[in-house]
C-alpha positions in Angstrom: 0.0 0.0 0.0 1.0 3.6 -1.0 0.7 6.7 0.3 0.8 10.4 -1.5 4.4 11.3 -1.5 3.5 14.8 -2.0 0.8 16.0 0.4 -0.4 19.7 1.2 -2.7 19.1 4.8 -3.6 23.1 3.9 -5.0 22.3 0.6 -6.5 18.9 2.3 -8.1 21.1 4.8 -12.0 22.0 4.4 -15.2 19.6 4.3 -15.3 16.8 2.6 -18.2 13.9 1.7 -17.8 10.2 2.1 -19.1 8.9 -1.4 -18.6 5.6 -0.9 -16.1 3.2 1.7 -15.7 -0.1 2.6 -18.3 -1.5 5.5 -16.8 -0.8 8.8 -19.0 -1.4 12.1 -18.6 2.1 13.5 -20.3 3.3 10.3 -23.4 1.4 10.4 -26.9 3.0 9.4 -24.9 6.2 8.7 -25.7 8.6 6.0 -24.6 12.2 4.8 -21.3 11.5 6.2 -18.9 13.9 6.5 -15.4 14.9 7.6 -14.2 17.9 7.9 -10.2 19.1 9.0 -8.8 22.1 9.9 -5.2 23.6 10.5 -4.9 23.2 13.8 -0.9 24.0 14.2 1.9 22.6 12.0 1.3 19.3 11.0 -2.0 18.5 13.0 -5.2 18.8 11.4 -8.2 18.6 13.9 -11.2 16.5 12.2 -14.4 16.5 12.7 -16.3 13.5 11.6 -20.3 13.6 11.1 -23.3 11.4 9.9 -27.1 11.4 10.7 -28.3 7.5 12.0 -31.8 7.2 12.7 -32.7 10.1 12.0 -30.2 11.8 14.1 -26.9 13.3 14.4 -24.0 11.5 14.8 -20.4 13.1 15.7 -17.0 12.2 16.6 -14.1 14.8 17.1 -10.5 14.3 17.3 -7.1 15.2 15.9 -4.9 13.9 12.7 -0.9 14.3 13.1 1.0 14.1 9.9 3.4 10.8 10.9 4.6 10.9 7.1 4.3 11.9 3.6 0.6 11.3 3.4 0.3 9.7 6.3 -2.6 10.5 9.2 -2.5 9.2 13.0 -6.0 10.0 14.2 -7.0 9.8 17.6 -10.7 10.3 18.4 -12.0 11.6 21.9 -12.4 8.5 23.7 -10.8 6.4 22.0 -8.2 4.3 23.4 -6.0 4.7 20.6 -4.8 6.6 17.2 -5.3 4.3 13.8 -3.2 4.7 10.7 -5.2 6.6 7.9 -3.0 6.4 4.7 -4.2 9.6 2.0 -3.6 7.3 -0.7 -4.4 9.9 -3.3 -5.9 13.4 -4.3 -6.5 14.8 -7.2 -4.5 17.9 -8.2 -7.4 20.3 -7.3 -8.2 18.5 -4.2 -11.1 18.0 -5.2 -11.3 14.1 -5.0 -9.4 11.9 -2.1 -8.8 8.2 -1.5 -8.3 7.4 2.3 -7.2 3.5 3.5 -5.8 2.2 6.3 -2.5 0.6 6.0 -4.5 -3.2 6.9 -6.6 -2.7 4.0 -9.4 -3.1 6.0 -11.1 0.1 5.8 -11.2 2.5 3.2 -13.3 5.8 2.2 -13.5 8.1 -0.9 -14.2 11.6 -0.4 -15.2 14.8 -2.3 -16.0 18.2 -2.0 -19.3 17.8 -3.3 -21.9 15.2 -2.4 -22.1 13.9 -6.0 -18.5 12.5 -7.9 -18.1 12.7 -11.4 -17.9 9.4 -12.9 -14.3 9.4 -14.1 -13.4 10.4 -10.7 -14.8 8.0 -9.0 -13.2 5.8 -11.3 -9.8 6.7 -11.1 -10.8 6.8 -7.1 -11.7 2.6 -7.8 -8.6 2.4 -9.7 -6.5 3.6 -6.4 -7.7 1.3 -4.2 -7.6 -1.7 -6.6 -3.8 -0.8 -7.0 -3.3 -0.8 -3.4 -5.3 -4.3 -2.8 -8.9 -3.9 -2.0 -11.4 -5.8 -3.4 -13.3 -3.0 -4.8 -16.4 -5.4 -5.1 -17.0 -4.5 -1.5 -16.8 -0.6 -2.3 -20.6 0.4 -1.3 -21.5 3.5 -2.1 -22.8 6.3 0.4 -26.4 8.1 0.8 -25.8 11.9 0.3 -29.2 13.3 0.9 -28.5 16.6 0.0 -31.8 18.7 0.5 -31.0 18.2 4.8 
């Protein structure tokens, strides 16, 4: 597995939207997920992570310390400890990310906007199939937009 060699967190700052991920427990019944990081200092990002289940809203807050070229250590409030999250590519406007985390268990592709273009999300299928997952498991995520 890869990460971006080259990674601006400024530029990967802002709100993004999950458009689709891999099934992970802590995700179940969510929808409209979000994520949203901010500069918090020099090399930590704090993030924000959102999502309405059953009807209501959903939110975990934490920080993300650069530990590499494209590499996050995230550590949530009350969890007991910081997971790997691998940026395993952006598009050159930032407009379009590919998260993973270095097991290949979880992944997550994000955008700016709650709808991807096709050949993005294409190219975002082609990043994880390069970096092993099975991207017949990629489910794709409810962005109800008129909330």
């Amino acid at each position: 597995m890869t990460s971006m060699a080259v990674f601006d967190p400024a530029r990967y700052a802002g709100l993004w939207y999950e458009v689709a991920s891999f099934p992970v427990s802590f995700q179940n019944g969510c929808i409209n997920t979000q994520a949203d990081y901010e500069v918090a200092s020099e090399g930590v990002l704090s993030v924000r992570n959102s999502c309405f289940r059953n009807g209501a809203l959903s939110v975990i807050e934490g920080t993300a310390t650069v530990d590499g070229p494209g590499r996050l250590k995230v550590r949530f409030a009350g969890m007991p400890f910081a997971a790997d999250y691998w940026v395993l590519w952006v598009d050159e406007s930032y407009r379009t990310a590919v998260v993973g985390t270095p097991s290949g268990r979880a992944g997550w592709v994000l955008n700016r906007d709650p709808v991807i273009p096709t050949d993005r999300l294409a190219a975002a299928e082609e990043v994880l199939r390069f970096n092993g997952y099975d991207v017949s498991q990629l489910r794709r995520t409810t962005q109800e937009t008129a909330r």
